[in-house]
C-alpha positions, 0 to 999 in steps of 0.5 A: 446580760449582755447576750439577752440584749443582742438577742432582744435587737435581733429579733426587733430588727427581724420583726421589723423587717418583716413587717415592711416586707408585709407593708411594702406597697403601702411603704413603696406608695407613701415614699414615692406617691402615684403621678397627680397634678401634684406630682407630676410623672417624669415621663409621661405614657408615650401613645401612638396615633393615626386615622384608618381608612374610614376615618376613624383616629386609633390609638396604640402604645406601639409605634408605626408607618404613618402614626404620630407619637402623641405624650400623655401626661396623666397627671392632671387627670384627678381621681374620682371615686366611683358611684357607690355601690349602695346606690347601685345595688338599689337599680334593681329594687326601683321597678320603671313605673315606681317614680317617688323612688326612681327619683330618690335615687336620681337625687341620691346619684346627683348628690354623689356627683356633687361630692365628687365634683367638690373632691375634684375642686379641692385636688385642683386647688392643692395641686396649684397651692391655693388650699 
């Protein structure tokens, strides 16, 4: 009896660590959640910038003669979802001389935008404890 149960904790303790190895990004996600306005990355991405000779600003990770360091702080940047694929694929059934629906489209697009402004409005007010 007492072999049965250190045979039975056993095999739960190795199903269990199979499943977090199967889950481990999710896991490793949930225990330390990806830099946000809400959590703030401990060190900012470090960016190297200068101006070549037309004037142009550039931009490099690798430091130079003559290019200042510049921190970015990517955590105020707020995720938004991209335009979603149903109405892209419907790009190609709207010919350019078919208006009524070239401009269901358009305003299917903008209510996507909409939502996605109105998600962007929501982060911000939970980033700053406002929600």
């Amino acid at each position: 009896m007492q072999r049965k149960l250190v045979e039975m904790a056993v095999l739960v303790v190795v199903i269990l660590l199979a499943t977090s190895w199967y889950y481990r990004a999710r896991l490793q996600e949930f225990v330390s959640p990806p830099a946000s306005a809400a959590h703030p990355s401990a060190n900012p991405d470090v960016l190297y910038t200068w101006v070549d000779e037309s004037g142009v600003t550039q931009f490099s990770a690798e430091a130079g003669k003559g290019r200042q360091r510049v921190e970015f702080d990517g955590s105020s940047i707020t995720p938004i979802d991209p335009v979603e694929s149903r109405l892209l694929a419907r790009l190609d059934e709207v010919a350019a001389d078919d208006k009524p629906k070239g401009s269901a489209l358009i305003h299917d697009m903008r209510a996507d935008i909409e939502q996605n402004r109105q998600k962007i409005e929501k982060a911000k007010m939970a980033a700053a404890g406002l929600e």
